[in-house]
C-alpha positions as CSV (number, residue, x, y, z in Angstrom):
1,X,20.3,-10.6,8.9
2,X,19.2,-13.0,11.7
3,X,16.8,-15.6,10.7
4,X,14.4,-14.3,13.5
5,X,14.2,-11.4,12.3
6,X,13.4,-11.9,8.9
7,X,10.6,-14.3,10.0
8,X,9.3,-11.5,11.8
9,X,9.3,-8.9,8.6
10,X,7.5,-11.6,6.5
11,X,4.6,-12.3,9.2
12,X,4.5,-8.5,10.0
13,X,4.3,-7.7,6.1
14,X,1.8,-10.1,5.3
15,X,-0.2,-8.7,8.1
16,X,0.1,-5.0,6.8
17,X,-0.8,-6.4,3.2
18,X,-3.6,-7.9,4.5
19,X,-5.0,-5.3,6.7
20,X,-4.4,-3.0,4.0
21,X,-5.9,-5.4,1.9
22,X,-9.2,-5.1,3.8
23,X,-9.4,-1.8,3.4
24,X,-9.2,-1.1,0.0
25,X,-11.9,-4.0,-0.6
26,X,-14.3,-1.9,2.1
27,X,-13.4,1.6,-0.1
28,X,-14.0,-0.1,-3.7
29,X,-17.1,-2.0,-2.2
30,X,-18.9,1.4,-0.8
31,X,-17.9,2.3,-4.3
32,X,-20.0,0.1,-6.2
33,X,-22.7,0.9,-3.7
34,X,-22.5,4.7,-3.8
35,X,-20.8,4.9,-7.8
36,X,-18.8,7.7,-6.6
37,X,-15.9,8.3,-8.8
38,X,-13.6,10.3,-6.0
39,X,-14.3,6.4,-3.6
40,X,-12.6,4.6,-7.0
41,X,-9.4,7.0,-6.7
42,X,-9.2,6.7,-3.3
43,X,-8.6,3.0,-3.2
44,X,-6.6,3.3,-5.8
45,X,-4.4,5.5,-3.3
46,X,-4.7,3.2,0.0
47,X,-3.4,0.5,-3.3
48,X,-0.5,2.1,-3.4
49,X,0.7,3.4,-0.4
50,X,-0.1,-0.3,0.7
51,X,2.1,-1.8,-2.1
52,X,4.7,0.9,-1.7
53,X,4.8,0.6,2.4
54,X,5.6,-3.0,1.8
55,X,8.0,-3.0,-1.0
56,X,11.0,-1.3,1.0
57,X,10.7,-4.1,3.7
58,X,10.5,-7.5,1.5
59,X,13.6,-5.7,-0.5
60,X,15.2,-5.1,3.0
61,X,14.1,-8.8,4.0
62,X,15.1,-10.6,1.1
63,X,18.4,-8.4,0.1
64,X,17.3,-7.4,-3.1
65,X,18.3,-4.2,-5.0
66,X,18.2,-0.5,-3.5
67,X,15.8,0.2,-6.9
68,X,13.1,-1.3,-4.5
69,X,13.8,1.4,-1.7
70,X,13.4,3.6,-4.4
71,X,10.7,2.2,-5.8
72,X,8.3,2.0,-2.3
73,X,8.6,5.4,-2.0
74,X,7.7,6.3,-5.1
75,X,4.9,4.3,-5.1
76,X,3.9,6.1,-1.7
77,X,4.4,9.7,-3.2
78,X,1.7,8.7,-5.6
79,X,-0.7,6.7,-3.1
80,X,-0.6,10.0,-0.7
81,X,-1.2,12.1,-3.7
82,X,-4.4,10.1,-5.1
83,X,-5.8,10.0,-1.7
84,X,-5.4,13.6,-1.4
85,X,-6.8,14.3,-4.8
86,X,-9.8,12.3,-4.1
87,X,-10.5,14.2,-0.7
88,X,-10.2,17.7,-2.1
89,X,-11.9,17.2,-5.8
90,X,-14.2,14.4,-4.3
């Protein structure tokens, strides 16, 4: 892989990490205002999907193991899930 492009996937990556970042702090902060438990679950989801959006593309950017494909979606499955569990039992 290019040099360019993996420059690119890091400063891309840290972006979606940190505007993912941002809100997850803004869910867990209305949660402490409101102390609804279905707010705590749902940033646990955006947490994950976050985590696991990134994971396939530092693996892909760094050549590590296919476990890490693997792992990012799996890690999404359950993000998607706890921010539809929250939505519907919230």
């Amino acid at each position: 892989m290019s040099e360019f492009l993996q420059t690119y996937l890091f400063i891309l990556t840290s972006a979606f990490l940190l505007l993912g970042g941002a809100l997850i702090l803004q869910v867990y902060n209305a949660y402490h205002r409101t102390k609804q438990k279905f707010l705590l679950l749902l940033s646990f989801g955006f947490f994950t999907l976050v985590i696991g959006g990134a994971l396939p593309v530092l693996a892909f950017a760094m050549a590590l193991s296919e476990l890490m494909y693997l792992l990012g979606i799996i890690l999404q499955i359950c993000g998607i899930s706890a921010i539809y569990y929250s939505t519907v039992r919230g």
